[in-house]
N, C-alpha and C positions, 0 to 999 in steps of 0.2 A: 660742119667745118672741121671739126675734131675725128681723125678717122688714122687708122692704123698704119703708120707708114709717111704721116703726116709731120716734116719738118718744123721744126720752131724756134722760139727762143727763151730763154728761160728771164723771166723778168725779176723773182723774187729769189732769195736764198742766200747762199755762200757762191753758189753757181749763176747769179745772176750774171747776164750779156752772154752765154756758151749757146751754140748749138744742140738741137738735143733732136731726137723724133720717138715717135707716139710709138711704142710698140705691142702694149695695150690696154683697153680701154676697162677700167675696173669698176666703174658707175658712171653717173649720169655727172659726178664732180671731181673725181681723181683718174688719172691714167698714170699708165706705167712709161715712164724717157726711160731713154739709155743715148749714150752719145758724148761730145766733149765733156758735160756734165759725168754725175754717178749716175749708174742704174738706179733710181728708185720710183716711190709714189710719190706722185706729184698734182697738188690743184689746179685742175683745168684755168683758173684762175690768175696763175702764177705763172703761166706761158703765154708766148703770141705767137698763134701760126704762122707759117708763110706758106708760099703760094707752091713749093714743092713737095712733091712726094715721093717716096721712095719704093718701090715694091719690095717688099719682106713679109714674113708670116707673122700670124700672129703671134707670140712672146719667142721671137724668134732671138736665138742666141748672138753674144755680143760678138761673137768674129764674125757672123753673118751682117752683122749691121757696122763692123768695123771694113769690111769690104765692100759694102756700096758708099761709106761715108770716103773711104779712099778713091771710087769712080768718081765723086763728087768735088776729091782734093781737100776734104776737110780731115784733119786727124780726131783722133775719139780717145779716150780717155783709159789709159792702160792702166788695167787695175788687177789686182792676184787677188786668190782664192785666199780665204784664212786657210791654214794649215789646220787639220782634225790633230785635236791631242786628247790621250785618251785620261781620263780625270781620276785621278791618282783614289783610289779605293783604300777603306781603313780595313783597318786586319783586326781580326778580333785577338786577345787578350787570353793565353792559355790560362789554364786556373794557378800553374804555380806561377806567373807573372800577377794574377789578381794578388794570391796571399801576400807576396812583397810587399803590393801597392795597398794593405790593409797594413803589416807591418809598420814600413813606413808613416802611414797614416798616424797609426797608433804612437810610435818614439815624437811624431811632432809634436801632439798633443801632449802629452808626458812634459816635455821640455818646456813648452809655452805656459803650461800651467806651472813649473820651477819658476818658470818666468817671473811670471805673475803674480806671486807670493812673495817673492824678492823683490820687487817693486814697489807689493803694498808695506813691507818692514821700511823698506828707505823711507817710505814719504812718514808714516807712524815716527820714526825715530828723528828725522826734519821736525814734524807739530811740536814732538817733546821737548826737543834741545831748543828752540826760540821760541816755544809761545808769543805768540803775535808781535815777533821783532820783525824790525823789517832791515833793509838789507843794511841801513845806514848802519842803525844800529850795533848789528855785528861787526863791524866793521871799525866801529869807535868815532865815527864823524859826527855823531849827532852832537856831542859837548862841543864840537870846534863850529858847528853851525851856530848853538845857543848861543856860541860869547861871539861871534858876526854879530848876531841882531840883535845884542845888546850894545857893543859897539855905535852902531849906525842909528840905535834910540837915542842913544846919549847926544851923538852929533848932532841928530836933531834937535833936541831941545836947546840946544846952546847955541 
């Protein structure tokens, strides 16, 4: 039933309800459409024949198959070529561009490490100046919390 040239309908997909035909047969489960659908592979599964055929060759090209689909008054599915671009290639690195990119290298670490010593005196010099105050503390709020909650003892009991 399934044979090259063989009209259908595409039952499952994105392209389900379009026209398509067999152009060709790539196993005993998938064939190749082309037609209102995309060219592609498709499971025999996922089509239903009908009763016309078209003569074309086997993987025969889409304007050959967009010409008997126009004898037939059916339109087929205008689709463009990807355009070929050619894939942008790295260049290698001459050696006095490496020496920079070690230079370089070298002043960041230099710096991070200034960094990093200067970072560890702040926090050294933070532990020393309030040994385990905490922020109230510095600040001078803790006495105005104490006499709150003595305050509101007092209320209480009375």
């Amino acid at each position: 039933m399934i044979e090259i040239g063989r009209l259908c309908v595409k039952l499952a997909g994105r392209d389900a309800g379009l026209k398509c035909v067999v152009v060709d047969i790539l196993d005993d489960k998938f064939v190749l459409i082309d037609g209102e659908t995309r060219r592609r592979k498709c499971n025999i599964l996922h089509i239903e024949p009908l009763k016309d055929v078209i003569k074309i060759k086997k993987k025969a090209s889409q304007e050959d198959i967009k010409k008997e689909f126009e004898k037939l008054g059916l339109k087929i599915r205008e689709t463009k070529p990807k355009q070929k671009t050619e894939r942008p290639r790295k260049k290698r690195k001459t050696s006095e561009q490496l020496r920079q990119q070690k230079e370089e290298k070298k002043l960041k670490d230099v710096f991070r490490e200034k960094g990093e010593k200067a970072k560890a005196k702040e926090k050294t010099a933070e532990k020393e100046a309030g040994k385990g105050d905490t922020l109230e503390e510095k600040a001078g709020l803790t006495e105005e919390k104490k006499e709150e909650i003595s305050k509101k003892a007092k209320s209480k009991k009375e």
